[in-house]
N, CA, C and O atoms as CSV, one atom per row, in Angstrom:
chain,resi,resn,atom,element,x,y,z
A,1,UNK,N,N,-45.257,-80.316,1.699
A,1,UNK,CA,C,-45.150,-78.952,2.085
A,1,UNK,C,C,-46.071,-78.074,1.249
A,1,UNK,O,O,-46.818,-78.478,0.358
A,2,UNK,N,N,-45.941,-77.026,1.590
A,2,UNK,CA,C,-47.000,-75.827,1.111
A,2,UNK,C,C,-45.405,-74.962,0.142
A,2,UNK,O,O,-44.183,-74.953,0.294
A,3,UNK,N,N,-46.381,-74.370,-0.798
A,3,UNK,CA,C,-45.870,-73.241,-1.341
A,3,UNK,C,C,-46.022,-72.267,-1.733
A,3,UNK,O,O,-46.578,-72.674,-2.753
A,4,UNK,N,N,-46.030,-70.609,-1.922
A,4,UNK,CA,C,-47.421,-70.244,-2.231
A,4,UNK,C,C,-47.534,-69.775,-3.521
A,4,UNK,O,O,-46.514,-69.891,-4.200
A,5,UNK,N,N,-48.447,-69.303,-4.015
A,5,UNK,CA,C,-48.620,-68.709,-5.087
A,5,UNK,C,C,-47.573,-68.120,-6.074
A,5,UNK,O,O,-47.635,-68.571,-7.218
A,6,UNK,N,N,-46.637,-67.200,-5.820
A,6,UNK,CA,C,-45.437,-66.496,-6.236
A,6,UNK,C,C,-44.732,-67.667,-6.092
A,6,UNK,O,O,-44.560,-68.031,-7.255
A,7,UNK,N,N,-44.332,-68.299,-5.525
A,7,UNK,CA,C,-42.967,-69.390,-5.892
A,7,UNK,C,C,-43.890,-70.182,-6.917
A,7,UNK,O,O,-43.697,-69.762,-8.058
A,8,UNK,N,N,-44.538,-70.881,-6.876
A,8,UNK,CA,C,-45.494,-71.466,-7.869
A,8,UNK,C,C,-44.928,-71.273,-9.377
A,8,UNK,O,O,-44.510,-71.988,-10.288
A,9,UNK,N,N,-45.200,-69.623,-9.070
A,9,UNK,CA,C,-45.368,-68.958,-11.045
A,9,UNK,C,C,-43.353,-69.115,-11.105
A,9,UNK,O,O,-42.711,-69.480,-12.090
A,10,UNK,N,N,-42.873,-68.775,-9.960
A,10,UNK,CA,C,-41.419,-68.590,-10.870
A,10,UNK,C,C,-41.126,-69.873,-11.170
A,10,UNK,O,O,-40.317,-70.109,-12.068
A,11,UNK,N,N,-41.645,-70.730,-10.573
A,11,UNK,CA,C,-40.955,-72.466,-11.097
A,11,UNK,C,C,-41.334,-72.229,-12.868
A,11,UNK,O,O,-40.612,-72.022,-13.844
A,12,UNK,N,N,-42.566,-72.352,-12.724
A,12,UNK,CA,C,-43.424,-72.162,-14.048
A,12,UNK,C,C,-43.247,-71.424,-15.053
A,12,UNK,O,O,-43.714,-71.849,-16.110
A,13,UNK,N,N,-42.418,-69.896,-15.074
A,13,UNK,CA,C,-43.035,-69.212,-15.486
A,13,UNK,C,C,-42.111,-68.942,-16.971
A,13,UNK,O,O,-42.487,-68.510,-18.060
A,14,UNK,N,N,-40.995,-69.313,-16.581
A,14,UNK,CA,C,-39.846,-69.353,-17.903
A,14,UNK,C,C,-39.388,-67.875,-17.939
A,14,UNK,O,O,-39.610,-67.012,-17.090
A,15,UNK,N,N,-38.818,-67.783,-18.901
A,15,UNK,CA,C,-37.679,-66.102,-19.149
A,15,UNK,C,C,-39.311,-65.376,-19.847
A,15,UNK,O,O,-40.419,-65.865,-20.069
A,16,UNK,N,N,-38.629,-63.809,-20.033
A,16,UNK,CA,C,-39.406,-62.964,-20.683
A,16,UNK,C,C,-39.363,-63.448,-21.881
A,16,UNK,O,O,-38.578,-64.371,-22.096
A,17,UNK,N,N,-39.988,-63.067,-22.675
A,17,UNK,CA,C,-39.778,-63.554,-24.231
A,17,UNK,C,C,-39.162,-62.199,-24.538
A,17,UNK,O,O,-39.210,-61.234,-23.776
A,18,UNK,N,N,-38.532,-62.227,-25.829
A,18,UNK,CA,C,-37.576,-60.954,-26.245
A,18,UNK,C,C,-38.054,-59.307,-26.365
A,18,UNK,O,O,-37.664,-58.228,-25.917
A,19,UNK,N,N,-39.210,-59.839,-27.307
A,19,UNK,CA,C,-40.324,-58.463,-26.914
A,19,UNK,C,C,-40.480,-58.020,-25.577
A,19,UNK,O,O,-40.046,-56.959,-25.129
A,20,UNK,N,N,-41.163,-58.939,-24.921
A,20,UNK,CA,C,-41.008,-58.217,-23.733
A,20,UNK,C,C,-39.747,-57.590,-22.774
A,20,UNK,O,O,-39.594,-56.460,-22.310
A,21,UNK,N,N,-38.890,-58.850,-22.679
A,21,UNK,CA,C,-37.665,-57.975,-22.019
A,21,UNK,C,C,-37.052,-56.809,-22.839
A,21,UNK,O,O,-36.268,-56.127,-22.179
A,22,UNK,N,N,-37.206,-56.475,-23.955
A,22,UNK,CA,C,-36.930,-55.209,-24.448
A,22,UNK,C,C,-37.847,-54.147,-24.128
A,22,UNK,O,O,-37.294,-53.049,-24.186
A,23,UNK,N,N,-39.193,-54.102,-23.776
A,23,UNK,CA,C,-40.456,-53.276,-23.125
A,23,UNK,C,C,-39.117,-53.009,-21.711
A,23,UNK,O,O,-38.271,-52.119,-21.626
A,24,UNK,N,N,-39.346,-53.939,-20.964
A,24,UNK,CA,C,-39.224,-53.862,-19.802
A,24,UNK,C,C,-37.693,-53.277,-19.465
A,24,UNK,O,O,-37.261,-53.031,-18.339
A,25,UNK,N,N,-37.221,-53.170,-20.313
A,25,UNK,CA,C,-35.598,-52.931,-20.672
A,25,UNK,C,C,-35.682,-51.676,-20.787
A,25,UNK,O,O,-35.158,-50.923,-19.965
A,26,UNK,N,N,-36.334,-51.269,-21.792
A,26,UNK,CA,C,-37.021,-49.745,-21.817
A,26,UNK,C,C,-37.600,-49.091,-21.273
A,26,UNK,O,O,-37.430,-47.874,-21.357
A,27,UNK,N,N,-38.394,-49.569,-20.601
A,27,UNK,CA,C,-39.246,-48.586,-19.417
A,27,UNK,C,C,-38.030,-48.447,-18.424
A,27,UNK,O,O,-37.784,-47.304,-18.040
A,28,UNK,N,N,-37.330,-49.363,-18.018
A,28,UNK,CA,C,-36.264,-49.314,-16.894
A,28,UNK,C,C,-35.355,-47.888,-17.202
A,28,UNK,O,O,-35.092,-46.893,-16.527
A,29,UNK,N,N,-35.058,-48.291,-18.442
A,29,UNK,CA,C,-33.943,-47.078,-18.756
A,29,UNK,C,C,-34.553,-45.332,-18.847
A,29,UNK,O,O,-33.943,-44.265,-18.919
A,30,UNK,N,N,-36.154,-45.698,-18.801
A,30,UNK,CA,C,-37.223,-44.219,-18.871
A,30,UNK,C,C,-36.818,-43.774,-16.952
A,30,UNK,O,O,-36.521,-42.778,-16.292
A,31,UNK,N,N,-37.022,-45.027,-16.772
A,31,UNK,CA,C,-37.273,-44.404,-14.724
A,31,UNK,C,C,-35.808,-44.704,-14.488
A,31,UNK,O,O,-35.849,-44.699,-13.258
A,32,UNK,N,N,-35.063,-44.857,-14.658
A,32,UNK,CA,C,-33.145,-44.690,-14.342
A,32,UNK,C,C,-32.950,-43.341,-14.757
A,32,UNK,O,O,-32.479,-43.190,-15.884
A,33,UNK,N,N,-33.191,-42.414,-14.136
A,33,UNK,CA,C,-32.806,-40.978,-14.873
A,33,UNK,C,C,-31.378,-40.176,-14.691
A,33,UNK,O,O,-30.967,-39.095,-15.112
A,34,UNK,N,N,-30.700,-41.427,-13.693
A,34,UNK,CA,C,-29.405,-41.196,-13.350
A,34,UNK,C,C,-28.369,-41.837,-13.832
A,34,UNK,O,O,-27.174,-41.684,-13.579
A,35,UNK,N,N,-29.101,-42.845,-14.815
A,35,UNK,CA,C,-28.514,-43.658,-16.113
A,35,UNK,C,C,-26.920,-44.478,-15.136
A,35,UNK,O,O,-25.808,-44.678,-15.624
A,36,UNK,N,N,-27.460,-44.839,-13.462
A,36,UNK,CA,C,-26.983,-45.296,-12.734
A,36,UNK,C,C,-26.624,-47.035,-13.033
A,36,UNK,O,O,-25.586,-47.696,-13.001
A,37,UNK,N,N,-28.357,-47.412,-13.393
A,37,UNK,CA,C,-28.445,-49.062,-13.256
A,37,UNK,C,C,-29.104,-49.363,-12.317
A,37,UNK,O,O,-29.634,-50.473,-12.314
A,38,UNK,N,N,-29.306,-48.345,-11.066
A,38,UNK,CA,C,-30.455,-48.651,-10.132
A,38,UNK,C,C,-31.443,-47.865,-9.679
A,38,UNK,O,O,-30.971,-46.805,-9.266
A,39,UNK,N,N,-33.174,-47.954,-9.527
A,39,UNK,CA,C,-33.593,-46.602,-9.266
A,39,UNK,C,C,-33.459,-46.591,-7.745
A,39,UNK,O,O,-32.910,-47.652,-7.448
A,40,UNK,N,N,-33.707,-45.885,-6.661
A,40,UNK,CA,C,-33.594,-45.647,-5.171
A,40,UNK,C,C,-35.490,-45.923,-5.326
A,40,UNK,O,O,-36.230,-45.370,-6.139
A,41,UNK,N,N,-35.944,-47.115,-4.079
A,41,UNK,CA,C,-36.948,-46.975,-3.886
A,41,UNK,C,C,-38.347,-46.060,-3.579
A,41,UNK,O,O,-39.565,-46.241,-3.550
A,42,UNK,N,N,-37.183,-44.740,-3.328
A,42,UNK,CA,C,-38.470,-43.591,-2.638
A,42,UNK,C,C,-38.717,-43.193,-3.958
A,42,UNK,O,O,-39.884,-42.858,-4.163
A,43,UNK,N,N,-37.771,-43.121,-5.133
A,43,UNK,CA,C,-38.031,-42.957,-6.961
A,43,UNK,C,C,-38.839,-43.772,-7.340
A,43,UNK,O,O,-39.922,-43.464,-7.838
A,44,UNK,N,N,-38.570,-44.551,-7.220
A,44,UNK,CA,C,-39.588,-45.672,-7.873
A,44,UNK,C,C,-41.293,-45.809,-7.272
A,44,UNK,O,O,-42.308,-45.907,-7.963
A,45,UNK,N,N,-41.176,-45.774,-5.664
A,45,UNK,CA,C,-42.484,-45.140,-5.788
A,45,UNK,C,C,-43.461,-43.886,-5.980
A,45,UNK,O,O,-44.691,-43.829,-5.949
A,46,UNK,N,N,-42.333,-42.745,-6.225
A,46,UNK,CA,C,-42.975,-41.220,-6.709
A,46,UNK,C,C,-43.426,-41.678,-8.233
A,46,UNK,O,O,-44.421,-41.081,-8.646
A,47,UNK,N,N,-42.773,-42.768,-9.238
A,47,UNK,CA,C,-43.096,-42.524,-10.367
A,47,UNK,C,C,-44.189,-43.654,-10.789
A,47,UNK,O,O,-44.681,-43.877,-11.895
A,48,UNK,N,N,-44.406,-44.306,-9.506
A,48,UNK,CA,C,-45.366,-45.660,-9.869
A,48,UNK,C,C,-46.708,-44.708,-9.877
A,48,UNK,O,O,-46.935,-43.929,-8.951
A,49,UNK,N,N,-47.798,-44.883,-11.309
A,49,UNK,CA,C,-49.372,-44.269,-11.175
A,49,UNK,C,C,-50.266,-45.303,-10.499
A,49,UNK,O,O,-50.860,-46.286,-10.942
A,50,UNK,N,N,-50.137,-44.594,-8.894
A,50,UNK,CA,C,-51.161,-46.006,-8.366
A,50,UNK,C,C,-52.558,-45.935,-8.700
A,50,UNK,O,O,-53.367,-46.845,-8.519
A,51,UNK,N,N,-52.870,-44.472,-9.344
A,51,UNK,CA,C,-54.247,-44.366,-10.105
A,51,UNK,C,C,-54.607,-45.120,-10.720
A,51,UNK,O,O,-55.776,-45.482,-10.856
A,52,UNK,N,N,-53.238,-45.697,-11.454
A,52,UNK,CA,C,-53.975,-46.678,-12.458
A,52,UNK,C,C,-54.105,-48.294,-12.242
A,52,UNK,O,O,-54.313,-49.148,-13.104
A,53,UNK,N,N,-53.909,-48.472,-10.740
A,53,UNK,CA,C,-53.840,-49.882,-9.617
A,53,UNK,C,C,-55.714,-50.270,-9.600
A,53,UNK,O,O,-56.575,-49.707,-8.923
A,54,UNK,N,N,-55.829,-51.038,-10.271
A,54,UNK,CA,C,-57.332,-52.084,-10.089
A,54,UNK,C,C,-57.769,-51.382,-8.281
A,54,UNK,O,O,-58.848,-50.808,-8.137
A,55,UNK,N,N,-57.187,-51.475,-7.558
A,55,UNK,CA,C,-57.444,-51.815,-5.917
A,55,UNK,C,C,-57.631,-50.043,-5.784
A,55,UNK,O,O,-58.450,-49.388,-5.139
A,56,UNK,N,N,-56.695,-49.685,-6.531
A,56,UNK,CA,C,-56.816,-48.156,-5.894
A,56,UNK,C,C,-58.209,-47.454,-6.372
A,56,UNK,O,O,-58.868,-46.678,-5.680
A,57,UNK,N,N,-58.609,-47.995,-8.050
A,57,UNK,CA,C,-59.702,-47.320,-8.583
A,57,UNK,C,C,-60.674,-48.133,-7.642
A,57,UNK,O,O,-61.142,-47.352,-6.813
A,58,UNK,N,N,-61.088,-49.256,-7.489
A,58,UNK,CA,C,-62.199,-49.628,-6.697
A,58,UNK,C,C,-62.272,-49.051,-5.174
A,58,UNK,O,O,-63.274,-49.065,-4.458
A,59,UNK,N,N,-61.273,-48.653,-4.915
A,59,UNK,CA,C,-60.967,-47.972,-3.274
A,59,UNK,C,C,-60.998,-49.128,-2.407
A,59,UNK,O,O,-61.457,-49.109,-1.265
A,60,UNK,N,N,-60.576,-49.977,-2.891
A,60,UNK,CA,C,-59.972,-51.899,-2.324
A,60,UNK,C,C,-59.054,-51.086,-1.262
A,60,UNK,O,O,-59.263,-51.126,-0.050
A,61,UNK,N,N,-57.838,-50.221,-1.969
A,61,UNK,CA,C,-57.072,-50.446,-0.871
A,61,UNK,C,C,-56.464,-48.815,-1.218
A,61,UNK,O,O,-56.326,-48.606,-2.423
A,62,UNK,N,N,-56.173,-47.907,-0.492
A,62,UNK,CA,C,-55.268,-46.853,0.010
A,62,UNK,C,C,-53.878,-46.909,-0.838
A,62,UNK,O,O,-53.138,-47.883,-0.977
A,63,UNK,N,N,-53.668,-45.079,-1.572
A,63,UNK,CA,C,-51.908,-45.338,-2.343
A,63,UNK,C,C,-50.916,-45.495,-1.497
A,63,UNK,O,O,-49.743,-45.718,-1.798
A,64,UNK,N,N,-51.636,-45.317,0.196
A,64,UNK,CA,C,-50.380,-45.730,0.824
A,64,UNK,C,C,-50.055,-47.434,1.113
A,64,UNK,O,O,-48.967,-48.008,1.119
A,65,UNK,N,N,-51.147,-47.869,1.297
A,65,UNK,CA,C,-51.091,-49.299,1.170
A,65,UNK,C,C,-50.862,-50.304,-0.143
A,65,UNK,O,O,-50.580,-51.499,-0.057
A,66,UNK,N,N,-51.060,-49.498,-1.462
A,66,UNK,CA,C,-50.507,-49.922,-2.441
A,66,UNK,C,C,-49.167,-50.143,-2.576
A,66,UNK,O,O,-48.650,-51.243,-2.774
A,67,UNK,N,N,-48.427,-48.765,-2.433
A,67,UNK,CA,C,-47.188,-48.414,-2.836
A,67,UNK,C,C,-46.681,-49.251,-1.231
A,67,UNK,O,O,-45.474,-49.315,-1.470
A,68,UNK,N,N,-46.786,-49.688,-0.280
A,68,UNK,CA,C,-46.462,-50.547,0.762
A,68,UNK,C,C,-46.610,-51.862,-0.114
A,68,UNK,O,O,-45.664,-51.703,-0.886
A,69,UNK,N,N,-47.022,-52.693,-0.367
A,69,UNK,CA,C,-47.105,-53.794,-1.070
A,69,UNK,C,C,-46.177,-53.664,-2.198
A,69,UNK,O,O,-45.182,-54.387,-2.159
A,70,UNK,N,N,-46.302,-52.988,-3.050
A,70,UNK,CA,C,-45.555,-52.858,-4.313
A,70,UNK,C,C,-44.000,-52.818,-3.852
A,70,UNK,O,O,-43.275,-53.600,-4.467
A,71,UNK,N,N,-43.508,-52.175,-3.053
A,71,UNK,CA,C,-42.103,-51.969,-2.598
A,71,UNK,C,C,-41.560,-52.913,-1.788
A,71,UNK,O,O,-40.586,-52.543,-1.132
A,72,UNK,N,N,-42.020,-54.306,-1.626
A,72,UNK,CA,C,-42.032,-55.353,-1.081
A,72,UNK,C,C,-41.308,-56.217,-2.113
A,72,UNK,O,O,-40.280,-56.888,-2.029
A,73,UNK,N,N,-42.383,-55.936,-3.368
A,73,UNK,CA,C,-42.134,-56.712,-4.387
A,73,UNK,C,C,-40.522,-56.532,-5.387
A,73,UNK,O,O,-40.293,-57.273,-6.343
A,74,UNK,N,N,-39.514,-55.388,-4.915
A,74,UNK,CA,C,-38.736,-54.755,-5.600
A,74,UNK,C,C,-37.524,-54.961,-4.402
A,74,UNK,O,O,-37.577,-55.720,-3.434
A,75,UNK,N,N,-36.691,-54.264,-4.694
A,75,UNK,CA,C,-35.531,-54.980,-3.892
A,75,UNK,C,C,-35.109,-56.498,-3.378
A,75,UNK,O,O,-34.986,-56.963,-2.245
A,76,UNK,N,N,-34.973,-56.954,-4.431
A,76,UNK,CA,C,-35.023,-58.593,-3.866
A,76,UNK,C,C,-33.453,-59.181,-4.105
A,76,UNK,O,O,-32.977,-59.760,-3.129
A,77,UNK,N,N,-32.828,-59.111,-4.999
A,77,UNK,CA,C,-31.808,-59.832,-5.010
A,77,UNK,C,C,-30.466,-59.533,-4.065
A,77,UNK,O,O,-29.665,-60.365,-3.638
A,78,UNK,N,N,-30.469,-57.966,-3.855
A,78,UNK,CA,C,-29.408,-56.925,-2.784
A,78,UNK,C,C,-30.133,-56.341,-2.002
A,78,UNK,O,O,-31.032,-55.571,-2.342
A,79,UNK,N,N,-29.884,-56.583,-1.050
A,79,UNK,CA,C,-31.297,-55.575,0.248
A,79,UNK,C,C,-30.575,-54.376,0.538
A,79,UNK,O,O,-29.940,-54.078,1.549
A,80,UNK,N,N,-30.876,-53.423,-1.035
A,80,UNK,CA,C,-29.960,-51.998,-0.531
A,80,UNK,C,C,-30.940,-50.969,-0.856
A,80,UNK,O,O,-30.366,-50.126,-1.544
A,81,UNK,N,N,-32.393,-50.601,-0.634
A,81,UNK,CA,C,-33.198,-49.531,-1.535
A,81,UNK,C,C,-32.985,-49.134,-2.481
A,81,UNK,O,O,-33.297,-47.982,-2.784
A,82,UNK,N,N,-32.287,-50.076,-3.402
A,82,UNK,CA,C,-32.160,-49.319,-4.736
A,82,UNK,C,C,-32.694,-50.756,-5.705
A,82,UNK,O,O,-32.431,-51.892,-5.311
A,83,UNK,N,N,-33.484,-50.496,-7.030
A,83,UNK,CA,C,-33.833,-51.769,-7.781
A,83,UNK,C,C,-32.453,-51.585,-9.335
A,83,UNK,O,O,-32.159,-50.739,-10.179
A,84,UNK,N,N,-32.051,-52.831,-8.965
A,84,UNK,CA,C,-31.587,-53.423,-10.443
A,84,UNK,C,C,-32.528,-53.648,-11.739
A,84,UNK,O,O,-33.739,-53.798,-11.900
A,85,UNK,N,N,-31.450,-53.605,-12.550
A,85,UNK,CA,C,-32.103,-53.854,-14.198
A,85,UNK,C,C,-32.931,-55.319,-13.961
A,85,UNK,O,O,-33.964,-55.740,-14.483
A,86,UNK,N,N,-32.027,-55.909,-12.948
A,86,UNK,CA,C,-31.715,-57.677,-13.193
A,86,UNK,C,C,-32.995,-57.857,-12.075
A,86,UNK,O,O,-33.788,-58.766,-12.318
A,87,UNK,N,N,-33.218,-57.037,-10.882
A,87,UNK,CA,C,-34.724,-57.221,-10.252
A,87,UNK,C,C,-35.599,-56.691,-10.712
A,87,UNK,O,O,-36.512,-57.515,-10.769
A,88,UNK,N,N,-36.102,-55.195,-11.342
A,88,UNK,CA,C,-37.031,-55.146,-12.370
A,88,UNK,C,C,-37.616,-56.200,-13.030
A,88,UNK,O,O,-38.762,-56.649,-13.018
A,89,UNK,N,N,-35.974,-56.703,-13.972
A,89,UNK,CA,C,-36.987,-57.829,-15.276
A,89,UNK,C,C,-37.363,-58.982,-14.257
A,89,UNK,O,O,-38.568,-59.190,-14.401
A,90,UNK,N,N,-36.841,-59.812,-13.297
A,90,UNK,CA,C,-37.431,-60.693,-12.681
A,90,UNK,C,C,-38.579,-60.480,-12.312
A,90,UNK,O,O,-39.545,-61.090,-12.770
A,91,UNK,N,N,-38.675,-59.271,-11.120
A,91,UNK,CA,C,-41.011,-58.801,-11.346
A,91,UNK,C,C,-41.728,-59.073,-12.484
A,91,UNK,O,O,-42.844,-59.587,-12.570
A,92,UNK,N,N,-40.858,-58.615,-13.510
A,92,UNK,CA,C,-41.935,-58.711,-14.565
A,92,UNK,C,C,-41.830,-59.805,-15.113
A,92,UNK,O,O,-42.673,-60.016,-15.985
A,93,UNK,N,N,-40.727,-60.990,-14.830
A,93,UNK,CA,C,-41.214,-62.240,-15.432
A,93,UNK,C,C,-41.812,-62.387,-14.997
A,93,UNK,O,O,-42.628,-62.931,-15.741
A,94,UNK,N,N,-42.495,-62.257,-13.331
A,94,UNK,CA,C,-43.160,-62.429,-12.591
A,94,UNK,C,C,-44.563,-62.706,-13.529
A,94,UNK,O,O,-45.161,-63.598,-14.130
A,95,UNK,N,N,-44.636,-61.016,-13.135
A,95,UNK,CA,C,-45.656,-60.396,-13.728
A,95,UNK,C,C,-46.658,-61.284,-15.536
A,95,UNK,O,O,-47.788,-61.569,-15.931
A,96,UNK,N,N,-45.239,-61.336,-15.981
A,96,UNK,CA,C,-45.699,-61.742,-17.297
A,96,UNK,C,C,-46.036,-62.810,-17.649
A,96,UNK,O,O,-46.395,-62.977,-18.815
A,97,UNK,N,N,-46.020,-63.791,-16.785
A,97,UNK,CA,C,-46.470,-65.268,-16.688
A,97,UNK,C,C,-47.506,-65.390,-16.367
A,97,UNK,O,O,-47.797,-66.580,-16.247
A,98,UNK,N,N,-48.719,-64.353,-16.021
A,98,UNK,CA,C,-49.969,-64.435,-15.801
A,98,UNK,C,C,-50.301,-63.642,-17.303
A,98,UNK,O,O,-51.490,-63.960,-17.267
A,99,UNK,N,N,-50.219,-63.042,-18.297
A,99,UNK,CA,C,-50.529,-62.080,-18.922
A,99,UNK,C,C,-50.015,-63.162,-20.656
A,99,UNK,O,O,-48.973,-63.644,-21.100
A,100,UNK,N,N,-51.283,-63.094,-21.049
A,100,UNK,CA,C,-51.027,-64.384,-22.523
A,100,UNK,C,C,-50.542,-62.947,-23.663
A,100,UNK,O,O,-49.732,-63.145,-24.568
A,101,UNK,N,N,-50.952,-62.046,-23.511
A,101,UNK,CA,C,-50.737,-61.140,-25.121
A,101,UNK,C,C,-49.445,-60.663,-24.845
A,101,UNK,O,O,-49.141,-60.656,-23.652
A,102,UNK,N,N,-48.487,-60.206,-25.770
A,102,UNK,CA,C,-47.484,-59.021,-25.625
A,102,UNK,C,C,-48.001,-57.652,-25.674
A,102,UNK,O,O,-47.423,-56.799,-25.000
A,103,UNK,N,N,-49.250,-57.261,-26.547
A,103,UNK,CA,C,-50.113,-55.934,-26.193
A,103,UNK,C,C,-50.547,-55.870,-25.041
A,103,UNK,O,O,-50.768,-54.777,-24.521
A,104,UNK,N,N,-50.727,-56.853,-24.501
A,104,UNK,CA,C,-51.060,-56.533,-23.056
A,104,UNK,C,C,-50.508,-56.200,-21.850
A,104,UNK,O,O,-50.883,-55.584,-20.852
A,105,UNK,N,N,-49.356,-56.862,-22.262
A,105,UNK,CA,C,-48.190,-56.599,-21.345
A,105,UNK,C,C,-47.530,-55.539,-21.505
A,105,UNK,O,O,-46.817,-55.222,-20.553
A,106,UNK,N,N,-47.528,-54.837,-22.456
A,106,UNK,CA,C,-46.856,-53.555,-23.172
A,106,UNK,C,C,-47.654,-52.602,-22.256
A,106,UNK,O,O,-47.111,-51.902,-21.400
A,107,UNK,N,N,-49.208,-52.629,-22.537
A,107,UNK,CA,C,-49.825,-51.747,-22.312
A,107,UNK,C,C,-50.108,-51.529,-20.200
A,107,UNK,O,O,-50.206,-50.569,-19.436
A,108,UNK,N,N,-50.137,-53.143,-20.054
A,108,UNK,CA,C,-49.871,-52.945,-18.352
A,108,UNK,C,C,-48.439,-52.012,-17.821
A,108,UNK,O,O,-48.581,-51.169,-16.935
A,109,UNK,N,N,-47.453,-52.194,-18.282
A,109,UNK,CA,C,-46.411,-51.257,-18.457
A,109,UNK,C,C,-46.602,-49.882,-18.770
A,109,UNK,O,O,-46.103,-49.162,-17.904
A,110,UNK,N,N,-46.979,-49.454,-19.413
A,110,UNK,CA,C,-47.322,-48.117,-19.954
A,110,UNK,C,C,-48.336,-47.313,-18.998
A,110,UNK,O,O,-48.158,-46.169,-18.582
A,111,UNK,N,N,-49.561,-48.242,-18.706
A,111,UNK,CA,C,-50.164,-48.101,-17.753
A,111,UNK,C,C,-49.609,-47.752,-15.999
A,111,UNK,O,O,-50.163,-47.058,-15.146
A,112,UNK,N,N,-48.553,-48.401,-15.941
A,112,UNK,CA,C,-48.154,-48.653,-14.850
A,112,UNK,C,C,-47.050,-47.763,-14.118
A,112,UNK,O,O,-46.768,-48.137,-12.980
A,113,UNK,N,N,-46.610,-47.019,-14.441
A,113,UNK,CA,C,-45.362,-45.697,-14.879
A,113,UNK,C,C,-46.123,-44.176,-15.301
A,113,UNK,O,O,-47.171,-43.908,-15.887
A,114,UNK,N,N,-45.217,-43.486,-14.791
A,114,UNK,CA,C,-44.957,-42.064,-15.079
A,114,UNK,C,C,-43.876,-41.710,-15.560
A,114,UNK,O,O,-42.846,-42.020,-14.962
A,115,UNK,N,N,-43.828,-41.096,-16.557
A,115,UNK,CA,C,-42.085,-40.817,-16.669
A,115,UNK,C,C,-41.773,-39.566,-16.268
A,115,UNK,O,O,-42.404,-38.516,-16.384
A,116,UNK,N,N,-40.166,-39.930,-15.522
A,116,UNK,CA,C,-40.263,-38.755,-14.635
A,116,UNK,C,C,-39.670,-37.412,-14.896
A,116,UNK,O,O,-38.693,-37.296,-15.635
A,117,UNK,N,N,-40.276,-36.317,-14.266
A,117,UNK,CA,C,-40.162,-35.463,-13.821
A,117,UNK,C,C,-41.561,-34.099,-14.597
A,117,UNK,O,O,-41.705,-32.881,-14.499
A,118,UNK,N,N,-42.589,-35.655,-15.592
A,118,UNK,CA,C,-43.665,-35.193,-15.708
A,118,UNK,C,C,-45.131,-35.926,-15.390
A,118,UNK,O,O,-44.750,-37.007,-14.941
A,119,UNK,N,N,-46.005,-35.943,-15.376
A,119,UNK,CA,C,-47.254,-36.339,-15.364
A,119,UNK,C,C,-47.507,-37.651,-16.406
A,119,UNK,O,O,-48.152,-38.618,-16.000
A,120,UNK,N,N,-47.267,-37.634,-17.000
A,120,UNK,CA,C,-47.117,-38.013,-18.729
A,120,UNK,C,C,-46.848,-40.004,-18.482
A,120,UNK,O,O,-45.722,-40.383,-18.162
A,121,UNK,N,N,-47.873,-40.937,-18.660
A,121,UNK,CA,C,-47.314,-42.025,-18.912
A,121,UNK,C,C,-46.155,-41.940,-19.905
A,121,UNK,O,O,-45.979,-40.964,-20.635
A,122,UNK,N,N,-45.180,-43.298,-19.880
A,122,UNK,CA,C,-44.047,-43.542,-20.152
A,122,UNK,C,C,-44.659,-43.869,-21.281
A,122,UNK,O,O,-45.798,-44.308,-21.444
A,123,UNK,N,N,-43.349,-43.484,-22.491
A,123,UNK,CA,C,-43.491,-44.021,-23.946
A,123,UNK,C,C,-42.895,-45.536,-24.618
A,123,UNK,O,O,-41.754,-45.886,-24.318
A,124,UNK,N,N,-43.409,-46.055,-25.175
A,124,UNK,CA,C,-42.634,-47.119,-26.199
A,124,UNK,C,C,-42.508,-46.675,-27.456
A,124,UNK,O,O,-43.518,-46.457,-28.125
A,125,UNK,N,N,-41.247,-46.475,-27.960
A,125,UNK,CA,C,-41.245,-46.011,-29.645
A,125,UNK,C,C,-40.685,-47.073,-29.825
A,125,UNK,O,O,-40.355,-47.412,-30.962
């Protein structure tokens, strides 16, 4: 059989390492501003900077066709428009199994967010 790419990495890809699931733990709790446990998808894509999307700066692909792809990738474990703590960190094990540094991964994060209700990438203290 065939499999594709994404099932591939999760066989492979192992847990976050601690650093990271604490990044990713943290940014979650920056975009939860309802300190709910889940963000509502139309939130999550107002606060995603698709400016700062490889595809969007080359003009590869449209923020509406970004943020269409990206919201694919989120709601996975409950099909209710809202993302868990527990589907967040799974993307980003995703995510983090292609990515060898923890600065790097920090900084794709940081990169990757707005925190909301300003302009302002998200902080790590």
């Amino acid at each position: 059989g065939v499999i594709s790419y994404n099932e591939f990495i999760r066989a492979v890809r192992g847990d976050l390492g601690e650093k990271r699931k604490e990044a990713v733990d943290h940014l979650f709790k920056q975009l939860d501003t309802s300190g709910a446990g889940e963000i509502n998808l139309g939130e999550l894509a107002n606060l995603y900077a698709v400016e700062s999307h490889p595809k969007y700066v080359t003009g590869e692909m449209k923020r509406k066709e970004i943020l269409e792809e990206l919201m694919e990738q989120w709601d996975t474990i409950k099909k209710d428009g809202k993302v868990t703590l527990a589907e967040f960190e799974d993307y980003y094990t995703d995510i983090s199994a292609s990515i060898d540094r923890d600065d790097h991964f920090e900084a794709l994060l940081k990169s990757s967010w707005k925190a909301p209700g300003n302009e302002k990438k998200v902080r790590f203290e």
